[in-house]
C-alpha positions in Angstrom: 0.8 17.5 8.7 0.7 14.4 6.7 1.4 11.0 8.6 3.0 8.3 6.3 2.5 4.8 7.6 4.9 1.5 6.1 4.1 -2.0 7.7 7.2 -3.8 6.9 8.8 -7.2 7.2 12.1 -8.8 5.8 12.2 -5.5 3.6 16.1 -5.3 3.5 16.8 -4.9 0.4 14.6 -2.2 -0.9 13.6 -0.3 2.7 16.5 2.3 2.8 15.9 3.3 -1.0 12.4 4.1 -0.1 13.0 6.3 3.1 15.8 8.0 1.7 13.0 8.7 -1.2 10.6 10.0 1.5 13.5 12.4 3.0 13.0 14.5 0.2 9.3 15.4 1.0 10.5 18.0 3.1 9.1 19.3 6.5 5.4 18.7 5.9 5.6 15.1 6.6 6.2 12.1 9.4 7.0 8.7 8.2 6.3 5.8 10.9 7.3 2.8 9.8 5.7 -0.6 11.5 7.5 -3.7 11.7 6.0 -7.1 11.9 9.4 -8.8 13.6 11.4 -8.6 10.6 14.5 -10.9 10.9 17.1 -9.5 8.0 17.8 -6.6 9.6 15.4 -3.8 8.9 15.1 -2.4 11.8 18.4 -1.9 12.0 18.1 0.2 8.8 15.2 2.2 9.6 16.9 3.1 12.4 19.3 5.3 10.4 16.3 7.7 9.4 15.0 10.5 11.2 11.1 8.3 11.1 9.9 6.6 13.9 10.0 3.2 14.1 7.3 0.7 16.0 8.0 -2.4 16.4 5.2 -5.2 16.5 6.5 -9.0 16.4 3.6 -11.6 16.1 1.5 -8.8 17.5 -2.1 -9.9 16.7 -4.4 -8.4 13.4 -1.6 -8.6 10.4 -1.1 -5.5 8.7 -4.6 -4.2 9.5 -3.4 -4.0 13.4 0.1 -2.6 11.9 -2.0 -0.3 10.3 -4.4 0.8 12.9 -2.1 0.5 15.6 0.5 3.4 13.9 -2.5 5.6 13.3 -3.1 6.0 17.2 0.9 7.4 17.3 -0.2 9.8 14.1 0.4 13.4 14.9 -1.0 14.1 11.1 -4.3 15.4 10.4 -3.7 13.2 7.7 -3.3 9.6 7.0 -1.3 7.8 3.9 -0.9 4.3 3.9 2.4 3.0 1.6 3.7 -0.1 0.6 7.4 -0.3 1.3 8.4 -0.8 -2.5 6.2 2.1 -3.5 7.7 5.6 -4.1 5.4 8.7 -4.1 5.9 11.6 -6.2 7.5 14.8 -5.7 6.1 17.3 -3.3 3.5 14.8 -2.1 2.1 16.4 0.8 1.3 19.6 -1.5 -0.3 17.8 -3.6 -2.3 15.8 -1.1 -3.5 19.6 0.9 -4.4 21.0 -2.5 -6.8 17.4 -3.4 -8.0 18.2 -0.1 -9.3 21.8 0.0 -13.0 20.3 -0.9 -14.0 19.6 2.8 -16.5 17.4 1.1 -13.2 15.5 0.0 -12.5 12.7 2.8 -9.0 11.3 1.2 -8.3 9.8 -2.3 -5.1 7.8 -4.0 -2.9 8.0 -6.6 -2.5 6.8 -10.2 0.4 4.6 -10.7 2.6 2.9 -12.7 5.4 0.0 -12.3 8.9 0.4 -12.7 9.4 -1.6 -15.8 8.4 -1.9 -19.3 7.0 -5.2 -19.3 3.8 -5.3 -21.7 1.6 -6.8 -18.8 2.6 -4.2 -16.0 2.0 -1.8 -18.5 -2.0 -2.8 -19.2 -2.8 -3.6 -15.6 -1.3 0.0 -14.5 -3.3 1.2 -17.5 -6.6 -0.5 -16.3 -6.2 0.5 -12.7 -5.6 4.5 -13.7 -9.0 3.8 -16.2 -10.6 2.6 -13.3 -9.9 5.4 -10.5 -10.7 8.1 -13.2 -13.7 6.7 -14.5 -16.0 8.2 -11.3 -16.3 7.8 -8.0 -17.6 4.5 -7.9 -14.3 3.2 -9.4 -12.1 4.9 -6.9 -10.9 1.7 -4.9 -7.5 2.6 -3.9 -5.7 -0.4 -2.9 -2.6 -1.0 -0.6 -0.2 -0.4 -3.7 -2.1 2.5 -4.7 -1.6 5.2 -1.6 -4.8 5.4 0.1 -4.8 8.9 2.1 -7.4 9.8 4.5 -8.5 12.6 6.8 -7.6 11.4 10.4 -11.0 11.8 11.5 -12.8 10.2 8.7 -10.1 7.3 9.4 -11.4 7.2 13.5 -15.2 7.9 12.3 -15.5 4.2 9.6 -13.0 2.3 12.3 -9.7 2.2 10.5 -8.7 -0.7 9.1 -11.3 -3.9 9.7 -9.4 -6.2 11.9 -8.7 -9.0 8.9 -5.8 -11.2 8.3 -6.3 -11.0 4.3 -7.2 -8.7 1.9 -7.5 -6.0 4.2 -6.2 -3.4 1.6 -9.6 -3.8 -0.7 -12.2 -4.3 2.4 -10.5 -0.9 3.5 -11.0 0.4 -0.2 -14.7 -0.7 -0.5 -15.4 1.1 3.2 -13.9 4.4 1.9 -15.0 5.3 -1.3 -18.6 4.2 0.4 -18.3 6.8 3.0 -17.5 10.0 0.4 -16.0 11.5 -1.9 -12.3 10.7 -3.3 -9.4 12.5 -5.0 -7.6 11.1 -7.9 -3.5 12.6 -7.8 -2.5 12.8 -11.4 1.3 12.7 -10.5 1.8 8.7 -10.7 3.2 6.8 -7.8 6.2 4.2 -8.6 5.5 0.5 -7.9 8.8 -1.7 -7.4 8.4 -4.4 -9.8 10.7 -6.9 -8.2 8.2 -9.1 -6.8 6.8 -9.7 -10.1 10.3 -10.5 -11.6 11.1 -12.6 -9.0 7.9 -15.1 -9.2 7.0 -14.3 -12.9 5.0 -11.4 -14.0 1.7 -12.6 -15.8 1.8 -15.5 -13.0 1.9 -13.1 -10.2 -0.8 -10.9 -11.8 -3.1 -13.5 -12.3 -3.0 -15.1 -9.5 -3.4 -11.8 -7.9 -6.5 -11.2 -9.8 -7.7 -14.9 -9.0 -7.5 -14.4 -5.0 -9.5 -11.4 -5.6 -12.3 -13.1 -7.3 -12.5 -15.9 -4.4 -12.3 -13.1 -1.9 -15.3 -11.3 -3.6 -17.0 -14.7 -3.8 -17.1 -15.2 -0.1 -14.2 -17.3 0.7 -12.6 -16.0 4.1 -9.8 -13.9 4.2 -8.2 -16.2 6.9 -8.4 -19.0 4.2 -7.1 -17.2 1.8 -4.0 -16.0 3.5 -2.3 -18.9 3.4 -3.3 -20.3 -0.6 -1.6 -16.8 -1.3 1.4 -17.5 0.6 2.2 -20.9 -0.3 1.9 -19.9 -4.0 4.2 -17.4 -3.5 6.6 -19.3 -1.5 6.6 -21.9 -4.6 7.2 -19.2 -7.0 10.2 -18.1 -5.9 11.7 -21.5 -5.0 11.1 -22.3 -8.7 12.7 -21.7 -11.7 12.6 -18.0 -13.1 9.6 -17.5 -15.6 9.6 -17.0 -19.1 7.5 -14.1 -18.6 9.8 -13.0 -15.8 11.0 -9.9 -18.5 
């Protein structure tokens, strides 16, 4: 069985499209969904779906301890991790068992693509498929990117590192070190709205900015909060001109 884990908060407006999305993966397939004391109601919505829901309000460890903490109530023999404004392709879990009929295979991702035609969406979706299919080495699959992993390899490295920030790439770097990783062909769908909302090259960037200074050695815990301030001012401002 495949265990799908969703940390959410304050995910309203998009939360039902993506578990109604998830209902049609069929049989082979549990969907927990982790909620970090959302206040707009999304529990209330998850509760209309057959998934189970945990509830976590100011629990300790951010969305590594969301993370972690669902993995323990897995009944899957495999783990996939998923953003909530991300929607997997058809006949995921298929596709998953057949990546990982190599034993040698400990888990993979997906390529992807964003919901919208903007130019810039378009090149960074471009460079991260490049990237994963490139070799092993490049196979860093981020939060937004599926990450799937056998339960036991997930126990074996220690789960998620217990991180405020960033935990999505240090959990990246620590899989593709410990073996080898599919790459699913059939693209996952990334919502877009977040980069409509607070401007799309602006979001990327700075994005791609708070990843340098991660790398660089600045501490996740410091960089938590940069991140969310910027994006708090982004959406309090004025729509962008690159918003398309």
């Amino acid at each position: 069985m495949l265990s799908i884990i969703i940390p959410v908060l304050n995910e309203a407006p998009g939360i039902a499209a993506t578990l109604q999305a998830l209902q049609k993966q069929g049989d082979g397939c549990e969907v927990i969904v982790v909620d970090g004391g959302s206040r707009d109601g999304t529990p209330a919505l998850v509760r209309q779906f057959p998934v189970t829901l945990v509830e976590r309000p100011n629990a300790p460890g951010g969305i590594a301890g969301h993370f972690n903490a669902a993995a323990q109530l897995a009944r899957g023999d495999v783990l996939l991790f998923l953003h909530a404004d991300v929607t997997l392709p058809p006949d995921t879990p298929a596709l998953i068992a057949a990546a990982l009929r190599d034993p040698a295979v400990i888990g993979g991702g997906f390529r992807s693509r964003f919901d919208s035609d903007h130019w810039f969406l378009r090149f960074s979706s471009w460079h991260m498929n490049r990237r994963i299919t490139r070799g092993q080495r490049g196979r860093l699959f981020y939060g937004d990117m599926g990450p799937f992993v056998r339960r036991e390899v997930f126990a074996r490295i220690g789960g998620y590192p217990a991180i405020a920030f960033m935990e999505d790439h240090a959990f990246a770097w620590r899989l593709m070190r410990t073996g080898p990783l599919a790459v699913i062909d059939a693209p996952l769908i990334i919502s877009a709205r977040r980069f409509r909302e607070e401007g799309v090259v602006r979001t990327v960037l700075w994005a791609q900015w708070i990843k340098l200074l991660f790398y660089g050695g600045v501490p996740p815990a410091t960089l938590g909060p940069i991140y969310r301030g910027n994006t708090r001012r982004a959406r309090r401002g004025a729509p962008s001109k690159d918003a398309g």
